[in-house]
C-alpha positions in Angstrom: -11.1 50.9 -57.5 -9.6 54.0 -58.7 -12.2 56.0 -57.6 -12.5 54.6 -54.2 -9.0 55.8 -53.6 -7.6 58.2 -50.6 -6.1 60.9 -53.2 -4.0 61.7 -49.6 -2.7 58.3 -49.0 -0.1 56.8 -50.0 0.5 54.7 -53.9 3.5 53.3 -52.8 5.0 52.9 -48.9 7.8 51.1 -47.5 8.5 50.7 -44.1 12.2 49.1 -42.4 11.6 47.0 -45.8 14.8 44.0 -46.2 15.1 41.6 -48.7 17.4 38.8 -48.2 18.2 36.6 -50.8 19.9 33.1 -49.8 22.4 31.8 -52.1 24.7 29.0 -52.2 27.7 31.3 -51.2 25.3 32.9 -48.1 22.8 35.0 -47.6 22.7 38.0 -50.2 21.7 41.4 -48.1 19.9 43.0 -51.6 17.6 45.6 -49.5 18.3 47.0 -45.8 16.0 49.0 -43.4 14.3 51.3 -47.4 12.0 53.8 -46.1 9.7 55.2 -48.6 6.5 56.7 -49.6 5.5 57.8 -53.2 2.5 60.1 -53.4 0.2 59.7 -56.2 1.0 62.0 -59.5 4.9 61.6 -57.9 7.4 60.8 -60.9 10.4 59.1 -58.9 13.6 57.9 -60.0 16.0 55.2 -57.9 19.7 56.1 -59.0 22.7 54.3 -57.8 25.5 51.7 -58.7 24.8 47.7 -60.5 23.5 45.9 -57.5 22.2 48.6 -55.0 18.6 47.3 -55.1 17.1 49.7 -57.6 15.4 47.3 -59.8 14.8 44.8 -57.0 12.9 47.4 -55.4 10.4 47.8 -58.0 9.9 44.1 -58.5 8.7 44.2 -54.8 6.2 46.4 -55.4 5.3 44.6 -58.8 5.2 41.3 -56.7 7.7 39.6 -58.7 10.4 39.4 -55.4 9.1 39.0 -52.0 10.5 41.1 -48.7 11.7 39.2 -45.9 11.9 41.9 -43.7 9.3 45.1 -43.2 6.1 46.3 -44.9 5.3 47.1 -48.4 2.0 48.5 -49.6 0.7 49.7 -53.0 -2.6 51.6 -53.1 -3.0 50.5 -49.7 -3.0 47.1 -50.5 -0.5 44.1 -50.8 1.9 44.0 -53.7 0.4 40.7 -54.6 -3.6 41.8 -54.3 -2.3 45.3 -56.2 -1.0 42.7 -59.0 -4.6 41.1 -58.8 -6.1 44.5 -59.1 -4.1 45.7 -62.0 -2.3 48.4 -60.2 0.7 49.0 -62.4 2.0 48.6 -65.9 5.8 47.6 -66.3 8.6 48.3 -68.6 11.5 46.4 -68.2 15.2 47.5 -70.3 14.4 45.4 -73.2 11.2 46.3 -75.3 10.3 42.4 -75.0 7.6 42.6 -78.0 6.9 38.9 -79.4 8.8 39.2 -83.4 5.6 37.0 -84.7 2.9 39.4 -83.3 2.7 43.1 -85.4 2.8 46.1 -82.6 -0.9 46.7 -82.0 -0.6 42.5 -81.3 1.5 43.3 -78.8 -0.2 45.9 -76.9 -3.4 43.7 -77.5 -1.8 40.9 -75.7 -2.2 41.4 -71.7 -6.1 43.0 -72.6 -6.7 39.6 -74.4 -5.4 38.1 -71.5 -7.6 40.6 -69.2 -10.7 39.6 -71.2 -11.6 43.1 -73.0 -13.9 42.9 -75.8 -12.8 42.9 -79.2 -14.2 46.9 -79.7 -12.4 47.6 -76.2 -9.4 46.3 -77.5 -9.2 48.5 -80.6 -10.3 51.8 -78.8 -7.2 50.9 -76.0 -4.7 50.1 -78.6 -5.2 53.0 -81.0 -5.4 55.4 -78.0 -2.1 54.2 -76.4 -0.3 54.2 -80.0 -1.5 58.2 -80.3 -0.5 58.5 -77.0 3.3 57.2 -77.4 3.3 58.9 -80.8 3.4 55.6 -83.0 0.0 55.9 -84.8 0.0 54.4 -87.8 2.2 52.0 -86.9 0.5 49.4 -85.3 0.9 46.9 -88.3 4.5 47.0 -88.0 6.6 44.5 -86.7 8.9 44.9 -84.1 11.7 44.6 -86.5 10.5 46.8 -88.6 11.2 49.6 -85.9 14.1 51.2 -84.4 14.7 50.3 -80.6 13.3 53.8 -79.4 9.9 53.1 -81.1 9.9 49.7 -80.2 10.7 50.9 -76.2 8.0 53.3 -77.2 5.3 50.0 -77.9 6.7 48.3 -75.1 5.2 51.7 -73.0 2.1 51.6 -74.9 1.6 48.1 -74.0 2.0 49.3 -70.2 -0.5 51.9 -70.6 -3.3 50.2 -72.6 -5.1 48.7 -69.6 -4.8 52.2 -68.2 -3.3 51.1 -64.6 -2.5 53.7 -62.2 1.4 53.1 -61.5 4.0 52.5 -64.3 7.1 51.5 -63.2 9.9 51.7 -65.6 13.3 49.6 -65.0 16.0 51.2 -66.9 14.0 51.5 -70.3 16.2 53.6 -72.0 19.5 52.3 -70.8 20.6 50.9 -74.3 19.7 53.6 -76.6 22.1 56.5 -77.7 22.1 59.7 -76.3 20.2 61.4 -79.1 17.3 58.8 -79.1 17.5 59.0 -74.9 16.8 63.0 -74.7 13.9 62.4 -77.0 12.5 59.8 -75.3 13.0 61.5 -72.2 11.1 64.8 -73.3 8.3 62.5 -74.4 7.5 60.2 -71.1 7.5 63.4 -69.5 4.8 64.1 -71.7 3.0 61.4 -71.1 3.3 61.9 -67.6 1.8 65.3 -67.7 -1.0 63.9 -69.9 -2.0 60.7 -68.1 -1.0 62.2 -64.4 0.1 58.2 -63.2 2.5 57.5 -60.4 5.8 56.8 -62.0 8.4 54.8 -60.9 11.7 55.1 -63.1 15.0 52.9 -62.4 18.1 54.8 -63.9 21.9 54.9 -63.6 22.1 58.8 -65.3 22.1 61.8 -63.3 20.8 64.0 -66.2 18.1 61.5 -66.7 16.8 61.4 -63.4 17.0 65.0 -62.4 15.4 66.0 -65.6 12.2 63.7 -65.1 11.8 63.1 -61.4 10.0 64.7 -58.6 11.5 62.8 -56.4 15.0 61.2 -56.7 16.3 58.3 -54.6 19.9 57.9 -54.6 21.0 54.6 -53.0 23.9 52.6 -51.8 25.3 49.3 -52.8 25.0 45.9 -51.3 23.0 46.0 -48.6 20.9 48.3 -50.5 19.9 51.5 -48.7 18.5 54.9 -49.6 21.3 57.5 -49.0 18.9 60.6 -50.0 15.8 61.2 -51.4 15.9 65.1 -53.1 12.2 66.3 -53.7 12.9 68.7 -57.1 11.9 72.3 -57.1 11.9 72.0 -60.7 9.2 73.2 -62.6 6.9 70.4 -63.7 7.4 71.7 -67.6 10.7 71.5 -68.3 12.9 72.0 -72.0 15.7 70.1 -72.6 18.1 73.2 -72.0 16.6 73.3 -68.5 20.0 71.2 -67.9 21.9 74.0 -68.5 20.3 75.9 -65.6 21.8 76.5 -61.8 19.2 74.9 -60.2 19.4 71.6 -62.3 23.6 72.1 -61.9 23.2 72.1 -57.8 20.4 68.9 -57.9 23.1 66.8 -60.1 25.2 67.4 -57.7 23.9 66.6 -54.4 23.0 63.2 -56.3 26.7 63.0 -57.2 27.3 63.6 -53.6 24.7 60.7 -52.6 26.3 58.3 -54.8 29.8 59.1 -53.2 28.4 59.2 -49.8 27.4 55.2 -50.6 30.1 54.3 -51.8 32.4 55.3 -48.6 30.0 53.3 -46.4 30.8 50.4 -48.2 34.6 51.3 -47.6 
């Protein structure tokens, strides 16, 4: 599959996509007229309010909500055949590892489920552990580790069947501000190394200005993209980057975008 791939086309396009959700109080507008195309190796954030369509945008494209309205392709395919195909790895906001299984368990859990071989297995889960710097901690239990390294297995469990999109809902959202900046400086690590299509849901403007590419800032109910910024940030970037003019003027025409959807509400 992977290698059969257009490295020009599209990983991820929507076209006049809407999502309507019907409810017992009406119909529920979650996703109006989202226009959008991710290139491959593109590390793109969706900012904006509680209920702007953020993470129900990326369970589109994971399959796990339907459009009513529009097109929706991943690797050129249907969200539900890129699901068959093992197109993406998620992370949702909580680490959701099973208490009874030690961490390599959990990572080994979807490749059991894939049908790897016991030999695949182990090579997969000790790479991924390396990868998200928690070797030596696969015999742990989830308790046994802070919530950043747990978020960090719940990433390694993403990666281990090596998929070519990650999409990441909010996974850092409950974590101080310490553990967040460190966590932040390593997924862009892992970006760098692994080179996947990454699709992060946040509600911080440092946080998505200092990992995206791309940053789509959108509007709440019906959910809309007000902007989408294409960073001229260097793809190495320190933590003190934030300090810097052109990270200062980026934060701010997100700022901007966020205010901008707001008044169309009012």
């Amino acid at each position: 599959m992977k290698d059969t791939l257009n490295k020009d086309a599209p990983v991820i396009e929507a076209k006049g996509l809407n999502l309507v959700f019907q409810t017992a109080d009406g119909p529920v507008h979650a996703l109006k007229d989202v226009n959008l195309t991710v290139g491959k190796g593109e590390f793109v954030s969706f900012i904006g309010p509680s209920g702007c369509g953020k993470t129900t945008f990326l369970r589109c494209v994971a399959a796990l909500e339907h459009p009513t309205g529009g097109s929706l392709t991943v690797n050129g395919m249907t969200p539900d055949q890129a699901r068959q195909a093992r197109a993406y790895g998620y992370v949702f906001q909580a680490a959701g590892l099973y208490p009874w299984r030690t961490i390599a368990g959990n990572i080994r859990l979807p490749l059991e489920i894939m049908g790897f071989s016991r030999a695949e297995q182990e090579e997969r889960i000790e790479r991924v552990l390396e990868l998200v710097e928690l070797g030596g901690f696969g015999k742990k239990f989830p308790w046994q580790l802070s919530g950043g390294m747990q978020q960090r297995a719940s990433i390694a469990r993403a990666l281990a069947f090596d998929a070519d999109i990650l999409l990441m809902d909010e996974p850092f959202g409950a974590l101080d501000e310490i553990v967040r900046d460190r966590l932040n400086e390593e997924v862009l690590k892992l970006w760098a190394r692994t080179e996947k299509t990454i699709g992060f849901v946040t509600h911080s403007i440092p946080e998505a200005v200092y990992l995206s590419t791309k940053i789509v800032v959108m509007s709440p109910r019906p959910g809309r993209i007000t902007d989408i910024i294409d960073s001229p940030l260097p793809k190495e970037r320190p933590l003190d980057i934030r300090d810097s003019r052109e990270f200062i003027e980026i934060a701010h025409r997100v700022r901007e975008g966020l205010r901008a959807g707001h008044g169309d509400e009012v």
